[in-house]
VMD Tcl script that draws the C-alpha trace (Angstrom):
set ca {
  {39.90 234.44 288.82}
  {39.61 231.37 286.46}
  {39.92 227.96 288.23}
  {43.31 226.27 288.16}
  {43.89 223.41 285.03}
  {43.46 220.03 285.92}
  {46.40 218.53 287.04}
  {45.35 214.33 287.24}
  {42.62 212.02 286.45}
  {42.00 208.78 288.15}
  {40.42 206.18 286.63}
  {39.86 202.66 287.00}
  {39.83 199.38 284.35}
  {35.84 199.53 284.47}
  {35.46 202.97 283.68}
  {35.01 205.68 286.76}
  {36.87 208.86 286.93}
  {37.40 211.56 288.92}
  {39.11 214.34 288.18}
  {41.71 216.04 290.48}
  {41.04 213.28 293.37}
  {41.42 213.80 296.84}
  {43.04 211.38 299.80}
  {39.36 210.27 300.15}
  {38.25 209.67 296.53}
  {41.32 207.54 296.04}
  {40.75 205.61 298.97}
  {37.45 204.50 297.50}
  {38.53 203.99 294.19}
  {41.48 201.74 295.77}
  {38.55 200.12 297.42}
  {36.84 199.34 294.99}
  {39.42 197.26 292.91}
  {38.33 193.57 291.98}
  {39.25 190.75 290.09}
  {39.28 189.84 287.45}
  {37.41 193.38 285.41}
  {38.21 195.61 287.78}
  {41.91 195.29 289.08}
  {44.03 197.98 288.74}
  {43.87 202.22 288.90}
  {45.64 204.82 287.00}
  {46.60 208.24 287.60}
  {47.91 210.28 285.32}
  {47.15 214.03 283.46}
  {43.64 214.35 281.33}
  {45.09 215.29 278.11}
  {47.14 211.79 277.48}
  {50.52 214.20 277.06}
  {53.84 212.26 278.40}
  {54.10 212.97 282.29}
  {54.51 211.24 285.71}
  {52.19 208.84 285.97}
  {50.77 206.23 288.81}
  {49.43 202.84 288.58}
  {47.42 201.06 291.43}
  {46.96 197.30 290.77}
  {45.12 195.03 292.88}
  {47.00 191.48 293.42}
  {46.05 187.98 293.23}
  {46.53 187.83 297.44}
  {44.45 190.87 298.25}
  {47.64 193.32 298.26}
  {48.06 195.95 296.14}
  {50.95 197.34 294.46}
  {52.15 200.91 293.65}
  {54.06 201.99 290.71}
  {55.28 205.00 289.66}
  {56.46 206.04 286.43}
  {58.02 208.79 284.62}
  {57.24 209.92 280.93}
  {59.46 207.85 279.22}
  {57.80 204.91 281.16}
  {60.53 204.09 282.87}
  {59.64 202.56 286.68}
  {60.51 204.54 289.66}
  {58.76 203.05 292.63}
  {57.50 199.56 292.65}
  {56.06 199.03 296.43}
  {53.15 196.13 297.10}
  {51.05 197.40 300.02}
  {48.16 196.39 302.35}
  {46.91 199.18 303.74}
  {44.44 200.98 301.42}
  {44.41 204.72 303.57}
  {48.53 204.25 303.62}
  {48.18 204.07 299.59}
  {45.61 206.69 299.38}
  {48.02 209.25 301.45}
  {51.22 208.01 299.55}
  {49.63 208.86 296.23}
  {47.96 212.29 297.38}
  {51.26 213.35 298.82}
  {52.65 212.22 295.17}
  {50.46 214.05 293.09}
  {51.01 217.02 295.32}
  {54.51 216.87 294.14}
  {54.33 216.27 290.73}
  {51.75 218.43 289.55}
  {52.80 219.55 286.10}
  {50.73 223.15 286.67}
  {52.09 223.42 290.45}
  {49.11 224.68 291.70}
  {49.14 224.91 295.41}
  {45.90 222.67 296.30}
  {43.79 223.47 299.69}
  {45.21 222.15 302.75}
  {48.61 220.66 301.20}
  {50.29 220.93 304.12}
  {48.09 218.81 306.17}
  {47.38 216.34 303.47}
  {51.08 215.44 303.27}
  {52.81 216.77 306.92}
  {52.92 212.87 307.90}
  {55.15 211.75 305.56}
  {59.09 212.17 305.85}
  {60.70 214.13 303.61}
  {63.79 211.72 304.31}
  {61.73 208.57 302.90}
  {64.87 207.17 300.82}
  {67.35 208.44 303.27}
  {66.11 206.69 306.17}
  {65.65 203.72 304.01}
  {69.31 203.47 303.13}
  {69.98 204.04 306.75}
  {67.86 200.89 308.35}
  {70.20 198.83 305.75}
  {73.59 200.35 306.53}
  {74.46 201.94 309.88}
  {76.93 204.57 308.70}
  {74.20 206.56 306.79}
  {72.08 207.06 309.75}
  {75.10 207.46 311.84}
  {76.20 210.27 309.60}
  {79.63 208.58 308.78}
  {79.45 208.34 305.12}
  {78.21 206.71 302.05}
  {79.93 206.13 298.65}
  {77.49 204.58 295.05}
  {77.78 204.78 291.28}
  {75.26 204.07 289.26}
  {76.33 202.86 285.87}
  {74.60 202.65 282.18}
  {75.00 199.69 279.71}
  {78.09 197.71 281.57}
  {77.38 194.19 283.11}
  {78.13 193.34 287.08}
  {81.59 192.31 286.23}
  {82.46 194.72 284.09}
  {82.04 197.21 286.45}
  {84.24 195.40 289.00}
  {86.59 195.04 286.19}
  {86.65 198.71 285.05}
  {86.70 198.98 289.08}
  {90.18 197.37 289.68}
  {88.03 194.91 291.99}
  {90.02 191.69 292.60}
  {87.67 189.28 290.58}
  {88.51 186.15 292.73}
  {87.11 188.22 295.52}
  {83.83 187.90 294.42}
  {81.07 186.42 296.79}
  {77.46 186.71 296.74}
  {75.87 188.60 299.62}
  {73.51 191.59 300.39}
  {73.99 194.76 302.00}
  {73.77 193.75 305.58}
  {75.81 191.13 305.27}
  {78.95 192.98 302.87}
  {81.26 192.90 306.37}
  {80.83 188.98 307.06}
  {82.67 185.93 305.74}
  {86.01 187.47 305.46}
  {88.46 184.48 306.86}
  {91.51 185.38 308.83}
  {94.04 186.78 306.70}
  {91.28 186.93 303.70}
  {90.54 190.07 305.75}
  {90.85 193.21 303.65}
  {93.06 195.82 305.14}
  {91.80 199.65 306.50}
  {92.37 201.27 303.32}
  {91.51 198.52 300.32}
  {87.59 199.15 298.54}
  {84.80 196.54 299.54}
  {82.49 197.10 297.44}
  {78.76 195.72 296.44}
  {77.44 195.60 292.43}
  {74.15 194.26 291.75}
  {71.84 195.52 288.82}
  {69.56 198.21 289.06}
  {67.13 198.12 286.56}
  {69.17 198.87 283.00}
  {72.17 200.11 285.25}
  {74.20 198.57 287.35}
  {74.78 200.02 291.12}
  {78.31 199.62 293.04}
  {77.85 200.49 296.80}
  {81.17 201.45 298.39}
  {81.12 200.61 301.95}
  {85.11 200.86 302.73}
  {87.01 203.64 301.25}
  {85.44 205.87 298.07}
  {86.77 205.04 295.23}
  {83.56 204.53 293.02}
  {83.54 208.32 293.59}
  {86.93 209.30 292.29}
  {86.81 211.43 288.44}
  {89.24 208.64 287.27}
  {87.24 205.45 288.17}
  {83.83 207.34 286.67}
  {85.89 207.73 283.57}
  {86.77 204.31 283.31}
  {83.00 203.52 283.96}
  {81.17 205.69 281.32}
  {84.18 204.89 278.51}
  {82.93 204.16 275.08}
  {79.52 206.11 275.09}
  {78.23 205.69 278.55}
  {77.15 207.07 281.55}
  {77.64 207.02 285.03}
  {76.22 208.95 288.22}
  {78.44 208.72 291.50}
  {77.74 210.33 295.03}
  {78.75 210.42 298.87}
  {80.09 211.87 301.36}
  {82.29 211.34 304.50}
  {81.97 211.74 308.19}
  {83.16 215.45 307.48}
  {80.72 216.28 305.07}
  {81.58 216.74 301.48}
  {78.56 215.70 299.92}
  {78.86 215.29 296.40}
  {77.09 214.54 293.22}
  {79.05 213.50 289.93}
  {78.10 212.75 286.35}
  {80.20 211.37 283.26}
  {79.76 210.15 280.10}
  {81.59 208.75 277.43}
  {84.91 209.04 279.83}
  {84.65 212.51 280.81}
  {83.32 214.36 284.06}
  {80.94 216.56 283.03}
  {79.96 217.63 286.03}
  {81.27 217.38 289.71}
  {80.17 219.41 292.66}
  {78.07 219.94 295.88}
  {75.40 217.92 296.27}
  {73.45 220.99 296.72}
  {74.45 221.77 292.97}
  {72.41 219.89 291.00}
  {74.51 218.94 287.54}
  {73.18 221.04 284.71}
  {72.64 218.40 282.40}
  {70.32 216.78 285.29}
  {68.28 219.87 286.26}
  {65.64 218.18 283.28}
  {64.90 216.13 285.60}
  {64.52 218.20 289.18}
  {60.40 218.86 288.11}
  {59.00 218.95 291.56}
  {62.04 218.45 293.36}
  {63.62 221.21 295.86}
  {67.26 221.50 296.25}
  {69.25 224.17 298.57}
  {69.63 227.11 295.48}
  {67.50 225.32 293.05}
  {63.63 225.71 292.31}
  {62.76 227.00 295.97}
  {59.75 226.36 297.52}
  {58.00 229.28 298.26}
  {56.34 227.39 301.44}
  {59.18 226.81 302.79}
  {59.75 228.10 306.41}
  {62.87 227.56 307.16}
  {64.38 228.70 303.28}
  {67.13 225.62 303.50}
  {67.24 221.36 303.95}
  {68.75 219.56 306.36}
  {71.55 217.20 305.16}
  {69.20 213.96 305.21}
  {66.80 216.12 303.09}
  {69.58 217.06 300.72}
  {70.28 213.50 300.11}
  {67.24 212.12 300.13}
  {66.09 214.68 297.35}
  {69.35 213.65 294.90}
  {68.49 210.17 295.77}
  {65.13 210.44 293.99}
  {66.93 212.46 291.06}
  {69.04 209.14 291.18}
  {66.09 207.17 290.40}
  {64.59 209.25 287.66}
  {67.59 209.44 285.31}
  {68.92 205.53 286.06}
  {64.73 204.83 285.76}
  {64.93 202.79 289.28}
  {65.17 204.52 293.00}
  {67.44 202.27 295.16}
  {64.30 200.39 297.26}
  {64.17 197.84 299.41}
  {64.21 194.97 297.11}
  {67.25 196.18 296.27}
  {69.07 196.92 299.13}
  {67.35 192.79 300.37}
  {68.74 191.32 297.27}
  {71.86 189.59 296.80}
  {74.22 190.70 294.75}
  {78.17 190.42 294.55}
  {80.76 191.41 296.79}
  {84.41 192.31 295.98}
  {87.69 193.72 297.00}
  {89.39 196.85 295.90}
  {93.31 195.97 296.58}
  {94.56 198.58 299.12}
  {96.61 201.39 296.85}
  {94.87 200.09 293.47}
  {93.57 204.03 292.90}
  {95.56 206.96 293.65}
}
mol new
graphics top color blue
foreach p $ca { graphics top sphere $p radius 0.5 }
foreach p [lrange $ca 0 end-1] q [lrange $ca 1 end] { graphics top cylinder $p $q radius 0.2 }
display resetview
């Protein structure tokens, strides 16, 4: 039996490679950074063809940071880090999934059992208590139209807007400023090229008239959530129509381009798999990183720290 392709070579600004590296080799190659001829790493497949690729970059303080990329270049994962085995793992467990051959390498499954499949899930969680309470979540992600714009397209009351992050969307409201049960509080803050509207009250960044307002004239838009009873859902539209809407579980055909590596209940199983299905917080974490590869930009922490703008959805404004 001929040996499996090559999948990645490392190599660093002065020169060293290895090819196919392991946890360990990384480690020392991460190591082994320094300023000023010697500061950063890449990752990335032998043949120079467009593919996933990494970059490890030694800072000016001693950290490093991480960076992930997809073919078209577009940045997926931009964490700094201080903890040179932490990197080493995060990257194995990376190239493990992204492996352009798939080959099954030795001992996968104890080179990346540490890590949580629920990495962007539990993320969003620490930042908003009804996602890891299992009470709901509502987003659109929208191409080409500006913060306000959105809000606009949105039926957001413009006077309502107020800067704040995440954490802090339920504070400030002043006696009868209060929104009622039922109106839309929403967040919009840009995400890379698109612009990202958090629902936190009500869902109606999710409804197939409000995407159609968002992707009019040429564009795009990618909505989902869910609601204490379930209903996970993933929708895409562009240039005012749905093109897709359905079970999170469903992956949009005009998306599947972009599921390489990625497991979805139904779609590209994984043989390995024991139990043959996801839990929930799997399910969403997986169409969270599909998210980030067709907007270019998974929803991180500087993100979800950042402020950005709050408004207010008048009560009854969508059907």
């Amino acid at each position: 039996m001929s040996p499996p392709e090559l999948c990645f070579r490392a190599e660093t600004e002065d020169g060293t490679i290895v090819n196919d590296p392991s946890e360990d080799s990384i480690h020392t190659l991460i190591k082994g950074l320094a300023l000023p001829d010697n500061s950063f790493l890449t990752i990335e497949p032998p043949d120079g063809s467009p593919a996933w690729f990494a970059v490890i970059s030694l800072l000016p303080d001693g950290a490093y940071e991480v960076e992930y990329r997809d073919p078209a270049r577009g940045v997926h994962d931009l964490t700094p880090e201080n903890d040179r085995s932490r990197i080493a793992r995060e990257v194995t467990m990376w190239l493990t999934r992204t492996c352009r051959f798939h080959e099954r390498r030795p001992g996968l499954r104890s080179v990346t059992a540490w890590r949580s499949p629920t990495r962007l899930y539990d993320l969003l969680g620490t930042y908003w208590s009804p996602v890891a309470a299992g009470l709901g979540f509502a987003a659109v992600w929208c191409e080409g139209v500006s913060i306000e714009e959105t809000a606009r397209r949105l039926r957001a009351d413009l006077s309502s807007a107020t800067p704040c992050t995440l954490r802090g969307i339920g504070h400030g409201f002043d006696g009868d400023a209060r929104p009622g049960d039922r109106a839309g509080i929403i967040l919009v803050g840009e995400a890379g090229t698109w612009t990202l509207a958090v629902q936190v009250q009500e869902m109606d960044v999710t409804s197939e008239p409000a995407l159609s307002a968002l992707s009019r004239s040429g564009g795009r838009v990618l909505s989902m959530g869910w609601h204490v009873n379930g209903a996970h859902r993933i929708t895409y539209a562009v240039d005012g129509l749905v093109v897709s809407s359905a079970p999170m579980e469903k992956i949009p055909a005009p998306l599947e381009q972009h599921m390489e590596g990625l497991s979805m209940p139904g779609v590209n199983w994984d043989e390995d798999d024991e139990d043959g299905d996801f839990s929930t917080e799997e399910m969403i974490d997986t169409a969270l990183v599909l998210v980030g590869r067709v907007t270019g930009r998974e929803l991180d922490k500087k993100w979800l720290d950042a402020i950005h703008t709050r408004y207010v959805i008048p009560e009854g404004t969508w059907p």
